[in-house]
LOPATI-328051 format. One record per residue (C-alpha): residue number from 1; residue in one letter; x, y, z. Coordinates in steps of 0.05 Angstrom, whole numbers, plus 5000, padded with zeros to 4 digits. Example, Ala and Ser with C-alpha at 12.3 -4.5 7.8 and 13.67 -1.06 7.14 Angstrom:
! residues 2
ATOM   i aa   px   py   pz
ATOM   1  A 5246 4910 5156
ATOM   2  S 5273 4979 5143
***
This chain:
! residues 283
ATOM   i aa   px   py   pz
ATOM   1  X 2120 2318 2089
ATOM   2  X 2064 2259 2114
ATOM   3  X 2018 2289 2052
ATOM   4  X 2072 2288 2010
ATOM   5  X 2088 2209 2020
ATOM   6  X 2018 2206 2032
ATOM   7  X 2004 2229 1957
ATOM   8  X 2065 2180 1937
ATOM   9  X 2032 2127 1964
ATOM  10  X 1972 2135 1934
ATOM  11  X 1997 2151 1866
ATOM  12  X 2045 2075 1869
ATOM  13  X 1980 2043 1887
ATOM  14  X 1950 2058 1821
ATOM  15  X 2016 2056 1779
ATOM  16  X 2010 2011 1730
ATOM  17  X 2057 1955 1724
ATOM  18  X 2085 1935 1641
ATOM  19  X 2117 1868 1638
ATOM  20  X 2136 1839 1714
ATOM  21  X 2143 1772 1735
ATOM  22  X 2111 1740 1799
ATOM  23  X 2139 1683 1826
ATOM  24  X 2136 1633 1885
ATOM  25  X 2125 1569 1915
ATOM  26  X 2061 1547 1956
ATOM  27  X 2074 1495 2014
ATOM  28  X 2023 1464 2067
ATOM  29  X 2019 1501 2129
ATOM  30  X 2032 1439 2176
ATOM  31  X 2068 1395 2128
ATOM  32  X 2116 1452 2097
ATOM  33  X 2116 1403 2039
ATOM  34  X 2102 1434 1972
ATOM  35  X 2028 1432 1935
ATOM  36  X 2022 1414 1868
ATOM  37  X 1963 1442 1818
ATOM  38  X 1951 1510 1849
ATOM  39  X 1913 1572 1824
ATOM  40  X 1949 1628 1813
ATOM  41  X 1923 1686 1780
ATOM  42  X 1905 1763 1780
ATOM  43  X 1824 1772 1790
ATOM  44  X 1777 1786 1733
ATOM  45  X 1840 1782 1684
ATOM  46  X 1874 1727 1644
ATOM  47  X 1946 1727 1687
ATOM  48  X 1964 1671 1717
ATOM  49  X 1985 1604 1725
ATOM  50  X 1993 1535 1761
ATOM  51  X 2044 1520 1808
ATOM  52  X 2081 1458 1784
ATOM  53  X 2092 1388 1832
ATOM  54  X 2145 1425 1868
ATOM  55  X 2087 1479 1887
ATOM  56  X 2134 1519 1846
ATOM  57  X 2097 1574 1807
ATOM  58  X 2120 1636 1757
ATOM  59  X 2081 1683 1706
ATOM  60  X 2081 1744 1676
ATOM  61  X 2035 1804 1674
ATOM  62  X 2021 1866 1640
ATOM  63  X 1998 1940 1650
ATOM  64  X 1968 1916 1718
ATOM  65  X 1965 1969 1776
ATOM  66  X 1995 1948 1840
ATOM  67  X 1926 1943 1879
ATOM  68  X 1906 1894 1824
ATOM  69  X 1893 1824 1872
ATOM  70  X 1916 1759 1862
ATOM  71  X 1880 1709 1886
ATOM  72  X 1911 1634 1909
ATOM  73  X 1867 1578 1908
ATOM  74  X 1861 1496 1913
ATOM  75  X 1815 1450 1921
ATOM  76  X 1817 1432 1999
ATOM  77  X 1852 1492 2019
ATOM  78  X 1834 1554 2043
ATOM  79  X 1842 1611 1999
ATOM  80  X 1889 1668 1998
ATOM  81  X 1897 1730 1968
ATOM  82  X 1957 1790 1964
ATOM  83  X 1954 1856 1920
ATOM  84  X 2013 1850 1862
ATOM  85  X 2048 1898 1912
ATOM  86  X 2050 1853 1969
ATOM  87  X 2084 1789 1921
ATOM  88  X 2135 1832 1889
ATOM  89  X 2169 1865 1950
ATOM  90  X 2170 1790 1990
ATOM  91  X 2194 1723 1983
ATOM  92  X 2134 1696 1963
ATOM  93  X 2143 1622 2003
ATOM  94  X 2065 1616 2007
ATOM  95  X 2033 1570 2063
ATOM  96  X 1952 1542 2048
ATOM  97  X 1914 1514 2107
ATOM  98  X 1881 1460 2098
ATOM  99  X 1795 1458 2100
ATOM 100  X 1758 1418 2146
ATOM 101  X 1698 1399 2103
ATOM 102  X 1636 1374 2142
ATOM 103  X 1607 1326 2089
ATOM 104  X 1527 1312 2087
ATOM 105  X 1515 1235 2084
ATOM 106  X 1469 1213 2022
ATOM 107  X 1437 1138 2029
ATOM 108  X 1432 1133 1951
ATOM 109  X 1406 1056 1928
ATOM 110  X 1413 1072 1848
ATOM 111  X 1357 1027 1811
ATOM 112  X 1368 1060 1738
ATOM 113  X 1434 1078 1697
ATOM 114  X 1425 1144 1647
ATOM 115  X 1470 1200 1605
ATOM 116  X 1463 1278 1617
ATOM 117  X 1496 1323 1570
ATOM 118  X 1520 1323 1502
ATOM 119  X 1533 1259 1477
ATOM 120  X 1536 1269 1408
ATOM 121  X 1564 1323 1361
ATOM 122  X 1554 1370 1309
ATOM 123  X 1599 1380 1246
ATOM 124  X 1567 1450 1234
ATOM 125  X 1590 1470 1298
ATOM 126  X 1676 1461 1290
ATOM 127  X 1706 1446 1359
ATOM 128  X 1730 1468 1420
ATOM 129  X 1800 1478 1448
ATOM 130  X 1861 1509 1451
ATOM 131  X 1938 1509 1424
ATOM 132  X 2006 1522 1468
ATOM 133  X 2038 1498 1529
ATOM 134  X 2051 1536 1586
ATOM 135  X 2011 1595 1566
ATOM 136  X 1952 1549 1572
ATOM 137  X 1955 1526 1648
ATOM 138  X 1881 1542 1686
ATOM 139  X 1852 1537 1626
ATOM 140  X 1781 1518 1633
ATOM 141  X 1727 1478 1595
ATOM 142  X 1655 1449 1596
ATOM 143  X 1584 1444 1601
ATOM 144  X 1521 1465 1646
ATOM 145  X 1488 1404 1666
ATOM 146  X 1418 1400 1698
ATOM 147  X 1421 1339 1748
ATOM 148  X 1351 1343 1765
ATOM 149  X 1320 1363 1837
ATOM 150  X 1338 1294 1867
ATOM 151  X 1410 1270 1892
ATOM 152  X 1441 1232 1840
ATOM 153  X 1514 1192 1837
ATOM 154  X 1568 1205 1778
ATOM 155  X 1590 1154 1754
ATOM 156  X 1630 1174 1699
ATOM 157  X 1648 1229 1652
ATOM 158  X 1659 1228 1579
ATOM 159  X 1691 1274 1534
ATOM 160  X 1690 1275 1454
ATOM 161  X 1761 1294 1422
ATOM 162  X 1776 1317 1357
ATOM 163  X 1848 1317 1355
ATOM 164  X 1903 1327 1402
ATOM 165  X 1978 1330 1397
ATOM 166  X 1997 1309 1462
ATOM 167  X 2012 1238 1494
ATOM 168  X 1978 1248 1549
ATOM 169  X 1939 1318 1568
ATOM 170  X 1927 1324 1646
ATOM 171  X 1862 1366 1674
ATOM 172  X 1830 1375 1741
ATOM 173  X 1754 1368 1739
ATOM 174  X 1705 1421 1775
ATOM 175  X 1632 1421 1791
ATOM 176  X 1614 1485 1810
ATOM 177  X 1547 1508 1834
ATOM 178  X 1505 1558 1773
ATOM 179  X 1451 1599 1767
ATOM 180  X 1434 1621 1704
ATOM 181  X 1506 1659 1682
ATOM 182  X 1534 1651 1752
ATOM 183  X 1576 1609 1763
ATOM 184  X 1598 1599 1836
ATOM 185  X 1616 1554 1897
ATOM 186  X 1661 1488 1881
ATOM 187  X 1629 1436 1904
ATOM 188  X 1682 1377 1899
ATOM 189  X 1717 1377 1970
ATOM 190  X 1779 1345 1944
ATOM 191  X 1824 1352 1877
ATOM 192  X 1804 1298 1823
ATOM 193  X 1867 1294 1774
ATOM 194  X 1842 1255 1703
ATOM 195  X 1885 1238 1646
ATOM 196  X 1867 1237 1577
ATOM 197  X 1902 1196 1530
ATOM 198  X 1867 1185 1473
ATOM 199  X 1881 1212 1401
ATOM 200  X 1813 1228 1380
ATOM 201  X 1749 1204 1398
ATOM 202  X 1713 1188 1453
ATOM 203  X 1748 1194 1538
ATOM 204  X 1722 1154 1582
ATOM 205  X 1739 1180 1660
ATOM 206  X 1709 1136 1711
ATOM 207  X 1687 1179 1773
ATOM 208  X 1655 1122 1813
ATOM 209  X 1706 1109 1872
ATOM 210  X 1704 1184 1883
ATOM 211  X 1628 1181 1908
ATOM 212  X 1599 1243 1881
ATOM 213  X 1536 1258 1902
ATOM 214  X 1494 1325 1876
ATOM 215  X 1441 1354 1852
ATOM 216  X 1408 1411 1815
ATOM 217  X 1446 1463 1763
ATOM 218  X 1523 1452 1759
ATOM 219  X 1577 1477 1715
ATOM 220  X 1620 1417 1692
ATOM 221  X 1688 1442 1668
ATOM 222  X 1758 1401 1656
ATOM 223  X 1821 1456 1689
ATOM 224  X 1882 1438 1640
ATOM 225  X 1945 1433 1683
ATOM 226  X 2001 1406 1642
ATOM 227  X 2023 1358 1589
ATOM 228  X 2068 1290 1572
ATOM 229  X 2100 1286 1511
ATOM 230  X 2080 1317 1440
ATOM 231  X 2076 1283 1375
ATOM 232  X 2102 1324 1323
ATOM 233  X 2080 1280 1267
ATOM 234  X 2007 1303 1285
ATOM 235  X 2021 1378 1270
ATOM 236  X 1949 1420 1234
ATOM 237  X 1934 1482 1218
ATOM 238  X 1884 1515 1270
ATOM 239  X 1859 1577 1239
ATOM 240  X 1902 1582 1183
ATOM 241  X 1968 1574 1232
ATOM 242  X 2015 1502 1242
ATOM 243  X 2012 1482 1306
ATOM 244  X 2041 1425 1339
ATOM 245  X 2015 1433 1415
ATOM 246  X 1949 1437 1409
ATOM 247  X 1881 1400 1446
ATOM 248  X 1814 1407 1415
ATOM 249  X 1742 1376 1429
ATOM 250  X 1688 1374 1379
ATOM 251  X 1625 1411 1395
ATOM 252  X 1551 1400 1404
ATOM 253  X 1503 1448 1386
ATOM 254  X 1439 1470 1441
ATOM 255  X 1487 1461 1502
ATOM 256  X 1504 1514 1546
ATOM 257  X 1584 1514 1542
ATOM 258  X 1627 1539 1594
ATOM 259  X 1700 1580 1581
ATOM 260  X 1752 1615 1615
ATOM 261  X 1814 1632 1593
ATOM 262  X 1855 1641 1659
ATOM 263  X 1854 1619 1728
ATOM 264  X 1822 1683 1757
ATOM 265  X 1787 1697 1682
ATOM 266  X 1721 1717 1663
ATOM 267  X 1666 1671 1655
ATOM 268  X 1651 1661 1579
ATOM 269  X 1580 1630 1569
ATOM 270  X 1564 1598 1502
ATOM 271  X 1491 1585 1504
ATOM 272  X 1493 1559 1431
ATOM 273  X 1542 1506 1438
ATOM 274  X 1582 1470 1488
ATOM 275  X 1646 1416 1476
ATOM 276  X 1610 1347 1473
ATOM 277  X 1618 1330 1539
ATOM 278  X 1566 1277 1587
ATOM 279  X 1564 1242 1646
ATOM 280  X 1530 1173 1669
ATOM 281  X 1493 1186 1730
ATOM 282  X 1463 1131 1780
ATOM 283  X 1391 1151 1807
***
């Protein structure tokens, strides 16, 4: 009888799952009050999603086994993870602890202003982006950025836009440590919400009260969390379809452009072309 459910067991833990729905809500340990903006997604696949400002968070998934891990993740937070098993036999009420960050003082006295990244464009080179709504959430963007050996400040970020349909597009940004095609350790210790309003052309995002201070390789990316308002009158056709919710950036050529198409997706590395994307760094 124990080999039999023995053999049961083992057999479940590889079934795989067509068409289920996880679902939750993520709180603070301490507070019990809901988080806003978190990760949610199954590892090394496109599934998942971002919990809303109620911390409330729902997506579907497809032929998945139940050992298949989902990983959940914020900025500030320590991380958590559950097999697909675990979340669809509980009520998934989800509590983060927060991270105690011990933060490394730099004395930086800037004496020159200069840009790092693309800061032009290329027509050859089309654009960048992405069309839907809630599909889209954890969506990720950008550009590998060599900030040189020495400590330097951002000041701001700029981003180049071909068209969007939105009113108002909402991201997180990330800088990430990289070597090479790896693309690792966050190295922002608290979440940095930006809003991009413009129709077309060039963003401006000023990063200066946040007091960012690195150095070295980094993968600069823009997470797209959610949306306000669409503007139906600006409906195109993005490859040969009508859309009306759509975002795109135009591209520069002989960057190294960073892509992922889910929270807990796959690294995608462009080293042909990257969205035209730059910062303004104090050294």
């Amino acid at each position: 009888m124990k080999l039999f459910c023995l053999y049961i067991l083992i057999i479940l833990s590889n079934f795989e799952i067509y068409g289920q729905v996880i679902k939750g809500q993520i709180v603070d340990s301490k507070t019990n009050e809901p988080i806003g903006y978190v990760s949610i997604g199954i590892i090394n696949t496109q599934y998942g999603t971002i919990s809303d400002d109620k911390g409330n968070f729902e997506f579907e998934f497809k032929k998945q086994e139940l050992s298949s891990i989902v990983r959940i993740s914020m900025i500030g937070y320590e991380q958590q993870k559950f097999s697909i098993s675990d979340l669809l036999q509980r009520d998934n009420k989800i509590k983060l602890i927060a991270t105690t960050y011990e933060i490394n003082e730099f004395v930086i006295k800037p004496t020159k202003e200069r840009i790092i990244g693309a800061n032009t464009f290329d027509r050859t080179q089309g654009w960048s982006g992405w069309s839907g709504i809630k599909v889209r959430k954890g969506y990720e963007m950008g550009i590998k950025l060599d900030l040189g050996n020495k400590p330097i400040k951002i000041k701001s970020m700029h981003v180049l836009l071909q068209r969007q349909a939105f009113d108002t597009s909402i991201f997180r940004l990330h800088v990430r440590e990289i070597n090479d095609t790896l693309i690792s350790n966050e190295l922002l210790t608290e979440n940095i919400i930006v809003a991009i309003t413009n129709e077309s052309g060039w963003a401006y995002i000023d990063l200066e009260k946040y007091n960012i201070v690195e150095s070295g390789e980094i993968a600069l990316t823009l997470e797209w969390l959610k949306i306000q308002g669409i503007e139906e009158k600006r409906e195109m056709k993005i490859n040969g379809k009508s859309e009306k919710a759509y975002l795109l950036f135009k591209n520069k050529k002989n960057q190294t452009g960073l892509y992922r198409w889910g929270t807990e997706a796959n690294w995608i590395i462009n080293k042909v072309k990257s969205p035209s994307m730059y910062l303004t760094i104090m050294e």
